[in-house]
C-alpha positions in Angstrom: -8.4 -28.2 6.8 -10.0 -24.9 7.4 -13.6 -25.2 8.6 -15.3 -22.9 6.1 -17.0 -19.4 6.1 -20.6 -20.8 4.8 -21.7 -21.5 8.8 -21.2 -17.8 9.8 -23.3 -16.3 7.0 -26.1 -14.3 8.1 -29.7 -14.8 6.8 -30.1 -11.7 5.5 -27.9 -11.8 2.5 -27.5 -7.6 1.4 -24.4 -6.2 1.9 -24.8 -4.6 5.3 -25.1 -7.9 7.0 -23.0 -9.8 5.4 -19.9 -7.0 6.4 -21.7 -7.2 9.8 -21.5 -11.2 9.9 -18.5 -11.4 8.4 -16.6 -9.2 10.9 -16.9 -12.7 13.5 -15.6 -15.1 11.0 -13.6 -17.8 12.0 -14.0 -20.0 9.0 -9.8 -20.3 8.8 -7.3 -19.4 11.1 -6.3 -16.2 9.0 -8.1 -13.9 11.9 -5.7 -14.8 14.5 -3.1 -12.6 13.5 -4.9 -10.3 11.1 -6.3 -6.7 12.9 -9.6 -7.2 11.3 -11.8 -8.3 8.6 -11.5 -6.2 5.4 -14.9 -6.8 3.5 -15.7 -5.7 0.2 -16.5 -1.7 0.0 -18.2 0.4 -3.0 -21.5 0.8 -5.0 -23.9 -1.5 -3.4 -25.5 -2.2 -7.1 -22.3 -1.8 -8.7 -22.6 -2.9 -12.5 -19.1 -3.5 -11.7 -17.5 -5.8 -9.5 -13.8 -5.9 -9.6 -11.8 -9.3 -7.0 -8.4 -9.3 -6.1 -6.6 -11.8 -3.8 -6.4 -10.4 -0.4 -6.2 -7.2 2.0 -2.3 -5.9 2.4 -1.1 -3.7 5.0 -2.8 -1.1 4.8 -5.7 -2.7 4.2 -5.7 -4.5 7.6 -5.1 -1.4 9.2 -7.8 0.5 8.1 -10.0 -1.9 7.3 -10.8 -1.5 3.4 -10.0 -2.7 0.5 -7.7 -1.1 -2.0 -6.3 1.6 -0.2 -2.5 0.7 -0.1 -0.2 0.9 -3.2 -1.5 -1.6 -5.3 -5.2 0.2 -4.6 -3.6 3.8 -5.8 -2.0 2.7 -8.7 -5.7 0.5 -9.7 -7.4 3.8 -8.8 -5.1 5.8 -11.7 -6.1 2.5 -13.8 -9.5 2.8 -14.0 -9.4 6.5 -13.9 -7.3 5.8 -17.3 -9.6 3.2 -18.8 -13.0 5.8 -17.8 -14.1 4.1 -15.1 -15.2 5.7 -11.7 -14.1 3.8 -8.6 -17.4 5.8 -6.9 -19.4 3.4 -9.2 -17.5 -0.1 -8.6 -17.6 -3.0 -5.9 -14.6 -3.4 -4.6 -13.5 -7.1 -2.9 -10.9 -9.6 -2.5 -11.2 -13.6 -2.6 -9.5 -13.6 1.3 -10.7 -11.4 3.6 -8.0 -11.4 6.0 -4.2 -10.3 5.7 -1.8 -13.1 5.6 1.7 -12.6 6.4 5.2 -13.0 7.7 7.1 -10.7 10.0 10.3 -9.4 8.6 13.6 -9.7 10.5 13.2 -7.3 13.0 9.6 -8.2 13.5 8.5 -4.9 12.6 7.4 -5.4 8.9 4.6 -7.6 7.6 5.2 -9.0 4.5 2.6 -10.3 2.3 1.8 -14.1 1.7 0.2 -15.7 -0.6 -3.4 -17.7 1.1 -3.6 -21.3 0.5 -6.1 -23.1 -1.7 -8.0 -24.2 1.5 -8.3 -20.7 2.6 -9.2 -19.4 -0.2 -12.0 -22.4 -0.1 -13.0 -21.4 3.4 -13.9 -17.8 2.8 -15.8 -18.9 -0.8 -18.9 -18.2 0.8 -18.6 -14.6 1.4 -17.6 -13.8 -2.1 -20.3 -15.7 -3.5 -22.5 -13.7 -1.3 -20.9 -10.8 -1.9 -21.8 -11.0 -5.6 -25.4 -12.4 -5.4 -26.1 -9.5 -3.4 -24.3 -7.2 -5.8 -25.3 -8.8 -8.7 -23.3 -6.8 -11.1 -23.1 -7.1 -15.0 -19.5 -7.6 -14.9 -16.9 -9.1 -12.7 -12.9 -8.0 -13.3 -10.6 -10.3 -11.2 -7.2 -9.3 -10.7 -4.4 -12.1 -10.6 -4.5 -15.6 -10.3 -6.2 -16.2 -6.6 -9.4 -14.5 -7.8 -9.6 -16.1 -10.7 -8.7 -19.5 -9.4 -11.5 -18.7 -7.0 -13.9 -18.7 -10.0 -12.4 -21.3 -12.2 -10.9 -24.0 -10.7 -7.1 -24.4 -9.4 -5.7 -25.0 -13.2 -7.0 -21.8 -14.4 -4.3 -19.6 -16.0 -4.1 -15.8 -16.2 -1.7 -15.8 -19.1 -3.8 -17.9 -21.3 -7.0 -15.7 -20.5 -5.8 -12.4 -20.1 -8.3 -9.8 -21.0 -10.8 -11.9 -22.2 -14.3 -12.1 -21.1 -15.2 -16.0 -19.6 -18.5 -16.8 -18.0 -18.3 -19.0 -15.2 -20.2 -21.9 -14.0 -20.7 -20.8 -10.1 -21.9 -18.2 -9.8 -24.0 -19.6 -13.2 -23.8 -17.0 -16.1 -21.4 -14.4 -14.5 -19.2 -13.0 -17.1 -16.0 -12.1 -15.6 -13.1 -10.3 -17.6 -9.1 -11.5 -16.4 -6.5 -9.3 -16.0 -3.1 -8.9 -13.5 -3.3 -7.9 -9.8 -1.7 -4.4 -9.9 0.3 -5.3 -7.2 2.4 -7.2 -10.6 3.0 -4.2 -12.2 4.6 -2.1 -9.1 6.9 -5.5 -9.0 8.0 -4.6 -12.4 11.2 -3.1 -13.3 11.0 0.4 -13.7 12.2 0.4 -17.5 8.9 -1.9 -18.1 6.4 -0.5 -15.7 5.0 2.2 -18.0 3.8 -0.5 -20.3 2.8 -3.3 -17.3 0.2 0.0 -16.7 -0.8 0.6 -20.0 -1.8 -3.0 -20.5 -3.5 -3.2 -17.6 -5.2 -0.2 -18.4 -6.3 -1.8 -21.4 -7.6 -4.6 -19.8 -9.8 -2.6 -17.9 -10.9 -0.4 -20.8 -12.2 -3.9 -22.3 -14.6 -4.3 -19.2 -15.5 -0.4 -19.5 -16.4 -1.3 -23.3 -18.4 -4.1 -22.3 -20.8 -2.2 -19.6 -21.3 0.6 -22.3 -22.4 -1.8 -24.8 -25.2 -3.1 -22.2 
């Protein structure tokens, strides 16, 4: 069972310190093999706080979030649904890449975290959005939103609505696909895997300018 991320927190809980903190995490064995802790990155009072699952590649390299395929194809997303990335919070539930070398030993391929990691690195997310405190949280794919609502949760059966979740109390979060599920999509279906995605996020963009 992994230990748990809430013992590292700092006491000063803005976002500075908390990326500070959580760069000597080892609330789960995930930072043995990743390069680095990939914290959250953006506005630091974002109205908009947007959760995927975990850093990739390129991610882990560079050491931000977002900034491999799946983060240029969410960048042409919101750019499509009239949001600016310059004015979003930009996170995952897992803060370090987990993966599997390819034959060869040369290529990382992605994993999926376990429950009890995603459990261990709670804390920072938490404290990522109560410093944040945004209007609206967007979580891509099921990870996130399991993070939020419990294990059973279902993206299919929530998909582009607006929930508010019990922890943190009164957060309204909208649900919607990583967009790491619409590059896997065949190519003949891709163009409309975007445009629904797109029109997820266009919901969230609605919400904010009715606030």
């Amino acid at each position: 069972m992994a230990e748990g991320a809430e013992s590292f927190l700092p006491e000063a809980r803005d976002v500075e310190s908390l990326r500070e903190a959580a760069d000597g995490c080892r609330g789960c064995g995930l930072y043995r093999d990743a390069t680095q802790t990939v914290f959250g990155a953006g506005k630091r009072d974002a109205r908009l706080l947007v959760i995927g699952e975990q850093p990739g590649d390129s991610e882990d390299t560079r050491g931000e979030p977002f900034v491999g395929p799946a983060g240029g194809l969410l960048d042409r997303a919101l750019i499509a649904a009239g949001v600016d990335r310059d004015d979003v919070w930009l996170t995952n539930a897992v803060k370090h890449f987990k993966f599997r070398r390819a034959a060869g030993g040369k290529r990382r391929l992605h994993q999926k975290p376990e429950r009890s990691e995603v459990l261990a690195c709670r804390p920072w997310l938490l404290a990522e959005i109560a410093a944040v405190d945004p209007e609206l949280v967007v979580c891509l794919g099921a990870t996130a939103a399991q993070d939020l609502f419990g294990p059973s949760f279902r993206v299919t059966r929530s998909r582009g609505e607006i929930l508010v979740a019990e922890e943190p109390e009164g957060l309204r979060v909208l649900i919607t696909v990583h967009p790491s599920s619409v590059l896997r999509t065949p190519g003949d279906y891709r163009d409309a895997a975007f445009d629904a995605l797109v029109s997820d996020l266009s919901k969230a963009a609605e919400a904010l300018g009715a606030r």
